[in-house]
Every structure is written in C-alpha cells, then in structure tokens.
N, C-alpha and C positions, 0 to 999 in steps of 0.2 A: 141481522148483523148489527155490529155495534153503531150508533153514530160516532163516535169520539174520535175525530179527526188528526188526533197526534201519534194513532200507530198504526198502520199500515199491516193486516194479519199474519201474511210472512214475511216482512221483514226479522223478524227474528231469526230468520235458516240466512243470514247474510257470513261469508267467510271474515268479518270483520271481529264478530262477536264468538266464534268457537272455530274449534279446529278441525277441517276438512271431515275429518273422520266424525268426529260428532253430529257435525250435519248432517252427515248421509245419516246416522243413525236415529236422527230426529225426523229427518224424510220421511223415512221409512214407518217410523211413529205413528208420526200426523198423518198417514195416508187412513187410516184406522181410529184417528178422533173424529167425535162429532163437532158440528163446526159452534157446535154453542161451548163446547169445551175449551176450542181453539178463542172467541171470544172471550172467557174466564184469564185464559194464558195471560189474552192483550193486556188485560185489565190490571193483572202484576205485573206486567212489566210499565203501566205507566206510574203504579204504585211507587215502582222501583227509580224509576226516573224523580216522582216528587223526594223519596229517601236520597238520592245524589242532593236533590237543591240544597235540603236540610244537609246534610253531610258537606258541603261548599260551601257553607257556612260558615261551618264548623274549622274549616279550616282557613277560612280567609280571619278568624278571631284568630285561628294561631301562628299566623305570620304577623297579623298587627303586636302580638304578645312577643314573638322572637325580636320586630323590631324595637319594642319597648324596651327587652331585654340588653340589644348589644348592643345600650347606653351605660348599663352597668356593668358587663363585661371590659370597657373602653378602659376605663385607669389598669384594670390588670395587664391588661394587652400592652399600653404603652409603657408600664411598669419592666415588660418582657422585653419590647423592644429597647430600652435602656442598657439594659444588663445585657441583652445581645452587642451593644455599639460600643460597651463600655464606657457610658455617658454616667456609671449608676452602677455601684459596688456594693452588691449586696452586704449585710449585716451577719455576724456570726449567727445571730437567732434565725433569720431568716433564710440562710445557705443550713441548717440543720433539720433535715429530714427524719422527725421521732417518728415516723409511723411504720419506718423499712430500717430500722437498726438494732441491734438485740447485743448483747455482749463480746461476743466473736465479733462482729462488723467491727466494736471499737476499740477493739485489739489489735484487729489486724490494720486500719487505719492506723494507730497512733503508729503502729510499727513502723506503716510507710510511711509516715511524718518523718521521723526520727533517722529515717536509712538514711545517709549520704547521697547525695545527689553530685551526678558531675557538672563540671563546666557547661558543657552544651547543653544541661536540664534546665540550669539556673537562667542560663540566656535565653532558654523558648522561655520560660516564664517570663521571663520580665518585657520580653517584645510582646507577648500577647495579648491583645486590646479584646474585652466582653467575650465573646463565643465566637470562635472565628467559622465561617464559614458553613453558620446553623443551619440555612435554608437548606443551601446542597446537601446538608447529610440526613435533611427530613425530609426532601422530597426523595432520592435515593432509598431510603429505608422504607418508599411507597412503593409495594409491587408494580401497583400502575404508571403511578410518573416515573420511576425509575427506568422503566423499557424507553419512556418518552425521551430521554436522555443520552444523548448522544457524547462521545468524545469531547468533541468540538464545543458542546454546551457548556460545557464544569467549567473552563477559566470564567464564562461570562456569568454564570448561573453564582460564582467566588464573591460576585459584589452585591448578590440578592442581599439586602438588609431588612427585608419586610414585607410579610402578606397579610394584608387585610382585607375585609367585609364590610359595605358599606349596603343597606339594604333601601331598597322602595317599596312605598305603599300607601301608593295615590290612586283614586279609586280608577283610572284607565291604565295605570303602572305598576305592577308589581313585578317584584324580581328583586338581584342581588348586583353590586360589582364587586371585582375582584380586581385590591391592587397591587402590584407587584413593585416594591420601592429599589432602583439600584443606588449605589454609590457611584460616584461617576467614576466612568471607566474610557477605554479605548475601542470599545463595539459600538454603542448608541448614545446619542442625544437627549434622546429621551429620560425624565430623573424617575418615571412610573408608565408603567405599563398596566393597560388596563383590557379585561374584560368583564361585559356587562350579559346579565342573562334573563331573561325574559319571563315570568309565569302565568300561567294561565290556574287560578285557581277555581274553575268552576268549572262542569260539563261543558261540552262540544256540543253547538247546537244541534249539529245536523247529527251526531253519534249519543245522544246522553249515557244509552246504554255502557260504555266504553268506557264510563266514568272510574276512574281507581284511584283520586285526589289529584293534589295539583302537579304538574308536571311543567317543566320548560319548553317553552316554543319555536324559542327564538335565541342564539347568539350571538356578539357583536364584539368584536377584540379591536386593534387601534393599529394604525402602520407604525411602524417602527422606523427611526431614521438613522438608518447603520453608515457608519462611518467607511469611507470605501477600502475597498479590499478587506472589509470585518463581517460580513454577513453572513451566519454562518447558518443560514436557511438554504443557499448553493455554493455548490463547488463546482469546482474545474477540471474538464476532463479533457482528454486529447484522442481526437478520432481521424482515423486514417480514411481519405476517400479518394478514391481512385478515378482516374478521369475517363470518361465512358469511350471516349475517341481516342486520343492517342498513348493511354493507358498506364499515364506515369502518377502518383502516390504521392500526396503531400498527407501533413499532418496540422488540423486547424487546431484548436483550443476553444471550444464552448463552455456557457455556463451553462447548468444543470441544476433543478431542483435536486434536496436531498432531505432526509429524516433528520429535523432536529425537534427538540422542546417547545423552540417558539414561533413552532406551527401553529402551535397552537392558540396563538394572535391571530389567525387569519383563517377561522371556522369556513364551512361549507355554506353558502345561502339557501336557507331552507324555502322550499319551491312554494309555489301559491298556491299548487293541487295536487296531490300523487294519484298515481294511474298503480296497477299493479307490476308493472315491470318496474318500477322506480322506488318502489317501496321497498324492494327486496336489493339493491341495489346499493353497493359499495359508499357513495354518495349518502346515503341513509341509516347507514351502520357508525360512518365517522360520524355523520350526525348524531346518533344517539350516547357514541362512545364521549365527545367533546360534551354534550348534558352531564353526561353521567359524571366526569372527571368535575364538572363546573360544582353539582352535589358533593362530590366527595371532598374537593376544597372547604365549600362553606361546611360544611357538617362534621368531619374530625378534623382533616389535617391543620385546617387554620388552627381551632378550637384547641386541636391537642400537640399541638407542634412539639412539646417539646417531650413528649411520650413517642411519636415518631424518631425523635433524634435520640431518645437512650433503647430505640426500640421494645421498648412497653407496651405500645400499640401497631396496629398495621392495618392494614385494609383488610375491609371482611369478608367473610367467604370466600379467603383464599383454600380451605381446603376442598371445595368443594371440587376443583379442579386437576385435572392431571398433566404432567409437565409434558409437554411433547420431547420428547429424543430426538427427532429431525433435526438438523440443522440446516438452515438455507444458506445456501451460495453468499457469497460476498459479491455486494456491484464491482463487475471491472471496472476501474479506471480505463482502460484502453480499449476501445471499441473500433471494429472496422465497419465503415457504412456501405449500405447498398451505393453498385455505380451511379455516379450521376453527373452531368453535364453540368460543365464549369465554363463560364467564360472567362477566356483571359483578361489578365490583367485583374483581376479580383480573388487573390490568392493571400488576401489580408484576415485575420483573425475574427470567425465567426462568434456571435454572441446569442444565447437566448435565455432571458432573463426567466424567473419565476417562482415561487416560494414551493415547496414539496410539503407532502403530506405526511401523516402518520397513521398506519393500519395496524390497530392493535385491539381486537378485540370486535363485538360488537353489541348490539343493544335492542331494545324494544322503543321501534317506532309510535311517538306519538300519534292523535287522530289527526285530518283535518289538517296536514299541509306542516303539522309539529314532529318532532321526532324527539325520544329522550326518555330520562329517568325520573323516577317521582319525588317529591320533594319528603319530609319528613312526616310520614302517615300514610305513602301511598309506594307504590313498587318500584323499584330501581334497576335499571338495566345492569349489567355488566362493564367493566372500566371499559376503556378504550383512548384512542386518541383521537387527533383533530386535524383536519387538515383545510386547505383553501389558499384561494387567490382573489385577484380583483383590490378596488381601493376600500381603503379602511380606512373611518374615520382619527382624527388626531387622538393620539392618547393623551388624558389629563398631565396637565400640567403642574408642577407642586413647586 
C-alpha cells in the first residue's frame, strides 16, 4: 500500500464528493479492483488536488486583476451616478446611441419630437431631476430581487440613488462590499447600507477534492436604524386569545416578522461545522440563496444596471425553469391563538420584535461550514434570498 499520507484509500466513496447513486455504483466497482489499482486511483486524485493548488492560483491573479480593474471602471460609474441624480446632463453626442438606430428609428423619433405634447407632459418634464427612480426599476426587472420585493419596499427602495462594489484583496481578506446609497428619507438613518461578503479563493483543507473555484463563505449586512413606526421588516397583527378560565376574548396587537428586501441586511450566520441534518436545511439554502444574490449583484446588475432598467438584460438561466401555477395563501392578518392563561391586570399590548426572512429559492452549499455560489470561473447556485436576525454590525457611514 501506498505511503502517501494525504489520501486515505476510500475516502473517495464519501457522499460529499458524488451522488448517493454513484457511490453505490463505485462500491460495487471497487469490490472487484485490485487493491494496487485502488492505489493508482489514490495517486490521481492527489494529482488532482495539486491541479486545484495550480488552479487557486490562477484565480486569486483574477480577483487581483478584477480589483485592478474596478479602478477604471470608477469614472464610468460615477459619470452614471451623475446623470441618475441629475447633478450631469448628458451632451447631444453622448445621449446618441448609433449602434441601435437605423432610419425608421429616426423617423419615427423626430415624429414624436414634433407631436404636441400636453400640459401635464410638459410639467412631468420639467419636474423631473436625472432618472427617477433607476434603482427600483433595475432591481424589479431582476427576476430574483424582484420576488425580494415587497409592497411596502418601493416607497423606501424611491430613494435608492446608488449601488456599488468596493472590493478586498489582502492576502487574509478577500471578498467584495456592497453599498447601497439612499437619499434621505423618512424610514432610516442610515445615508448607506452595506453588505460585505467574504471569499475563500483556494481549496478546503479538509475537502480539496471539492474544489470548483472560489466561492463565498461568509456574509455580513449592517443594522439599520429605522425610524419608529417605519420598519418595514415587521408588521402588525391582531390576534384574538381567549382566556383559558373564565373564557372571555380580547384582542392584543403584536409585532411580527415579515418578507421584505431588507432582509437582506441581516443574512443567516454561517455555522462553524455542518452535520448532515443541517446542511440540507432551510438555514443553508437561504444561505446559499443570500451568496448567490451577493454574485449576481457584483457580476451583472451593478456592472449592467442600466441594461436591467431598459430590460436588455436579465438574470440568467431564467429559462431553465418552470413557473409554478400554485399559488400560496396570503398570511392572515387575524389570527386566533391557542387558549392560554392571562393574568389579570396585564391586558396591555403585547410586542415581539424581529426581522423576517426571505425563501426564495435555493442553492449549492459550500464545504466546511461555507455555503454559496461560485465566484467568476467556478459554479453558481441558483437566486434566492436572505434571511436573519441577531446584532449586526454599524453600516458605513458616508
């Protein structure tokens, strides 16, 4: 048998690295190699583990090259966010798009040049400042953050004025943030909200095998400091409970978690070891869904924001999927609770605070306690959303 201390002979039949059915069908295999064969295997697969180091390499040059890069992306960007704020009124040459106009296009424009416009045309024109309202209609035009998107979201989501990428790549830190600038409003405090997201660009010690590029590890969003009665992470419901003994009915008023967008500030904390019950686990699906949204951010939407907003682009491999017909119930408002024993005199308005989640989707769990999609050269789960509670640190301050 081999000396080489770094593979272990059947570790290879582990449910980590194939699927249930494969295994058995390599059991069945190996029961019928020779065991000098089964040493040959070892010997590629540690082949395959030095082809990851080499390959981890290869991609930690191309995050240092993306952060190189979105140094010279930066004037465009802020050039965009101008012309969004109306700070910056584009030039006839540069509002002229020759690459999508042909002679009919500038027929049928001059035409609507030329029509009459009424009173109430002339007035949205001249009240309107840059692009109103850009964000909400690029992330909307996102199959995936558009689900994340609640009613209640869009007046606050009205004062998005800016998303950007700020990236790390210090040799113990890599990853990306993500900031979200509002104008001030009457929901939060906050003038940015941020999330930050973690990568691990090299093989899992303990998994090398597992390796499929770099993938996110780690999450970290920022509390939010909502103005009161504007949070619009819970709502308010009214549930009737009946008193177990002398069996008269009142009506309290609690707070409730609910599904909005900026759940997604307040991801899942990714555990310190998964067992197999936990990996398969709700908890681990929003986790890879919250990865996957944090890629799809840095990778088109920011990049292509404004192909999102004329709907030019969209998230990928939407066809791949089929719409469900079901529809699910609406949460009642008015809930009636199991009996329970009231003491008197405490018939005053119950409260229970806490941020709700978002289940939309899910994802391919990382190795080793990560969970998530791969970064740009390695595989990506499926959208989804994010959910979580507990304190989060301050969002940056601008």
């Amino acid at each position: 048998m081999s000396n080489n201390d770094s593979c272990d002979e059947n570790s290879y039949l582990s449910d980590d690295h194939r699927s249930s059915s494969s295994q058995k069908e390599y059991e069945d295999h190996e029961q019928n190699l020779p065991a000098e064969v089964v040493r040959r295997v070892n010997a590629l697969r540690n082949l395959q583990v030095e082809h990851h180091k080499i390959e981890a390499s290869f991609f930690e040059e191309v995050h240092a090259l993306e952060c190189r890069y979105l140094s010279k992306y930066q004037p465009l960007y802020e050039k965009r966010l101008n012309i969004v704020k109306g700070i910056y009124e584009p030039t006839d040459a540069e509002a002229k798009c020759a690459f999508d106009e042909d002679e009919t296009d500038e027929e049928v424009k001059k035409a609507a040049e030329t029509a009459e416009k009424t009173d109430e045309q002339k007035k949205e024109e001249e009240k309107a400042v840059g692009i109103p309202e850009f964000w909400l209609q690029v992330f909307k035009n996102s199959d995936v953050l558009s689900e994340l998107i609640k009613e209640q979201d869009e007046p606050v989501l009205k004062h998005l004025i800016d998303v950007r990428i700020t990236m790390q790549d210090e040799p113990q830190q890599k990853g990306f943030t993500i900031e979200f600038e509002f104008t001030a409003n009457e929901y939060f405090t906050n003038p940015t909200l941020t999330k930050s997201y973690e990568l691990r660009t090299g093989p899992d010690v303990d998994e090398p095998l597992s390796y499929e590029g770099p993938e996110i590890v780690k999450s970290k969003g920022c509390e939010i400091h909502w103005n009161k009665g504007k949070n619009v992470t819970i709502k308010m419901v009214k549930k009737r409970q009946k008193h177990k003994n002398r069996g008269t009915i009142r009506v309290v008023t609690k707070e409730v978690q609910t599904d909005s967008f900026f759940n997604f500030f307040t991801p899942p904390t990714v555990p310190e070891e998964l067992d197999a019950e936990l990996e398969d686990s709700d908890e681990m699906r929003m986790l890879a869904a919250d990865f996957e949204i944090g890629h799809m951010l840095r990778d088109s939407i920011v990049p292509k924001a404004v192909l999102y907003y004329t709907g030019e682009a969209g998230d990928e491999e939407d066809g791949d999927y089929d719409e469900d017909d079901e529809d699910e119930d609406d949460d009642e408002d008015d809930e009636e609770e199991p009996e329970e024993e009231e003491d008197e005199g405490h018939g005053h308005h119950h409260h229970a605070g806490g941020r709700g989640g978002h289940h939309h989707g899910s994802g391919k769990h990382g190795a080793a306690g990560g969970a998530g999609g791969k970064s740009r050269g390695g595989k990506q789960g499926s959208g989804g959303g994010a959910n979580g509670a507990g304190q989060q640190p301050e969002c940056k301050q601008q």
